[in-house]
C-alpha positions as CSV (number, residue, x, y, z in Angstrom):
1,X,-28.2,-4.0,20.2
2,X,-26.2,-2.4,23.1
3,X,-23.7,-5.2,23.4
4,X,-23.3,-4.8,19.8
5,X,-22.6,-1.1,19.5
6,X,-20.4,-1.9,22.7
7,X,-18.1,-4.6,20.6
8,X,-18.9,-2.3,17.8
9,X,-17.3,0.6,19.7
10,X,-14.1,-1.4,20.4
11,X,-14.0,-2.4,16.7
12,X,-13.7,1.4,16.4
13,X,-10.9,2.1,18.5
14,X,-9.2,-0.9,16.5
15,X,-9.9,0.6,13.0
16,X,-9.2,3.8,14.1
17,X,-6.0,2.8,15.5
18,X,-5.0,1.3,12.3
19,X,-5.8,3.4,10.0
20,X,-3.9,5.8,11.9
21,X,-0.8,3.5,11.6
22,X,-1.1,2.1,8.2
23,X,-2.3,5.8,6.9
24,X,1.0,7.7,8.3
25,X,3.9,5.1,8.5
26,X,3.4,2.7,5.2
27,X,2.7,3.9,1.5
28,X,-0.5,2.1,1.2
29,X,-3.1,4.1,-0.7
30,X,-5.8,5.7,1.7
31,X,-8.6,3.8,0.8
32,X,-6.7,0.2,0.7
33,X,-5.2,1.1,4.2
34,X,-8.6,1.9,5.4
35,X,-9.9,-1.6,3.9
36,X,-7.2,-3.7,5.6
37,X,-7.9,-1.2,8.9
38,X,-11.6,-2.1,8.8
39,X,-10.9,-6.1,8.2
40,X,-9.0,-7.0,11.3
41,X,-11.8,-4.6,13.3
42,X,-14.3,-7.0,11.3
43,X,-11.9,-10.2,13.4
44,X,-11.8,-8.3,16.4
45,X,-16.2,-7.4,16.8
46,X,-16.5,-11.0,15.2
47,X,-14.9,-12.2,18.4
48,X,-16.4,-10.3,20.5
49,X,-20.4,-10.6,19.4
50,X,-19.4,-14.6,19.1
51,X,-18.1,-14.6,23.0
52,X,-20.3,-12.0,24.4
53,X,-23.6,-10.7,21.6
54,X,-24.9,-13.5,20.7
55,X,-23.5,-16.2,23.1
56,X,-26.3,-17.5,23.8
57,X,-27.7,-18.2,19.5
58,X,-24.3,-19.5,18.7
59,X,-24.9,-23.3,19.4
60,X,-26.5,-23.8,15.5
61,X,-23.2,-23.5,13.6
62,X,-19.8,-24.4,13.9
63,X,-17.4,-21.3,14.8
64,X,-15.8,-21.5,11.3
65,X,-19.0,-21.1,9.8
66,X,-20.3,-18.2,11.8
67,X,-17.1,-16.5,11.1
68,X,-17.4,-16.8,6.8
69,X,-20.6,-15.6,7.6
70,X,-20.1,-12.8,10.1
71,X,-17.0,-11.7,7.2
72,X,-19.3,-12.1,4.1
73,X,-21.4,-9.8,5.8
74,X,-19.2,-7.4,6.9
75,X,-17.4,-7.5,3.7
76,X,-20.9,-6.0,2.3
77,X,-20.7,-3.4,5.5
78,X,-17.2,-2.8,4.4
79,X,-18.0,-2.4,0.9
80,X,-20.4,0.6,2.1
81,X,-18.2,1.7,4.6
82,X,-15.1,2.9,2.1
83,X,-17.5,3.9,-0.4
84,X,-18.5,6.4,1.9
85,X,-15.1,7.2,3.5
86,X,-13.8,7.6,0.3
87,X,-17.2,9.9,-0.8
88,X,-17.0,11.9,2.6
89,X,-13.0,12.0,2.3
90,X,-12.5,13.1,-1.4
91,X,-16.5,14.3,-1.8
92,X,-16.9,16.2,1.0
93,X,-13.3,16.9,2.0
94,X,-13.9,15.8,5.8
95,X,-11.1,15.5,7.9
96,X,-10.0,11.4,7.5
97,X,-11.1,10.5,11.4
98,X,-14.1,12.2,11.1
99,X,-15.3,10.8,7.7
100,X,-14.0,7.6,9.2
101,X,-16.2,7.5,12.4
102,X,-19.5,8.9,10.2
103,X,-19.0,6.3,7.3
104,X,-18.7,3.4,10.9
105,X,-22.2,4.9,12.3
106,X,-23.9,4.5,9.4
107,X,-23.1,1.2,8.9
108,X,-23.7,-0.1,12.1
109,X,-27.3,-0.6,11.8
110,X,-26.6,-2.4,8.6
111,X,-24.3,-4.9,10.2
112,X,-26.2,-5.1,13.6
113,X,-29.2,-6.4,11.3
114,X,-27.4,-8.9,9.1
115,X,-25.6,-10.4,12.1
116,X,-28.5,-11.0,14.2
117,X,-30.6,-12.5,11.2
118,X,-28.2,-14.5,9.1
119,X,-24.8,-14.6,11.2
120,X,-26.5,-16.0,14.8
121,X,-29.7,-17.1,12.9
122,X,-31.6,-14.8,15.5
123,X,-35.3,-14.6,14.1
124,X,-37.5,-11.8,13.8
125,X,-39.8,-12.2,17.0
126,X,-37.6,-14.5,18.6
127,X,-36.2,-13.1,22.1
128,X,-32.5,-11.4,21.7
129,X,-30.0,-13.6,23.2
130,X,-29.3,-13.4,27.3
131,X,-26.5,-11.0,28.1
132,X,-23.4,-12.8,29.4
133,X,-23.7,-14.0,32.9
134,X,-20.3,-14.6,34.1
């Protein structure tokens, strides 16, 4: 779980940093911007956990299939992650980065669950993957 909030973290910076762009220099609507923001951090962790995470459980699937998967389920993260953006956002009235990072956390566990289960076919009892050795 700590290599994952570690990729997880770096998807942060990368969905942070484009939100940031798409939110102040194009006239996307907030809550697209922050869907197209939180897609290419979805292709940036996918990468990462598939190198690094879950190394070790990726020899059961071809990449292209670990990656519809790893997207299918973060589309569902992502579906849960605006919705509470945009409740936190226009709800709450929480400053954009804030809401942003809250609406991230919660979802992590979410994700983190999904991806180990049904992404790297990780079983319930089975060890965690090794961290990378090299």
């Amino acid at each position: 779980f700590f290599q994952f909030c570690l990729v997880g973290a770096s998807g942060v910076v990368v969905d942070m940093g484009i939100l940031s762009l798409l939110a102040h220099f194009t006239p996307l609507p907030l809550l697209l911007a922050k869907a197209v923001a939180c897609e290419i951090a979805i292709g940036n962790n996918f990468l990462w956990n598939d190198c690094w995470t879950f190394r070790e459980a990726r020899s059961g699937r071809a990449l292209g299939a670990r990656f519809l998967r790893f997207n299918g389920t973060a589309l569902a993260g992502l579906i849960l992650n605006v919705m509470l953006f945009g409740a936190l956002v226009h709800g709450l009235e929480l400053n954009l980065y804030l809401a942003n990072g809250l609406a991230i956390g919660l979802v992590a566990g979410f994700n983190y669950t999904l991806s180990r289960h049904w992404v790297w076919g990780v079983s319930i009892g089975q060890p965690k993957p090794t961290a990378w050795r090299g």
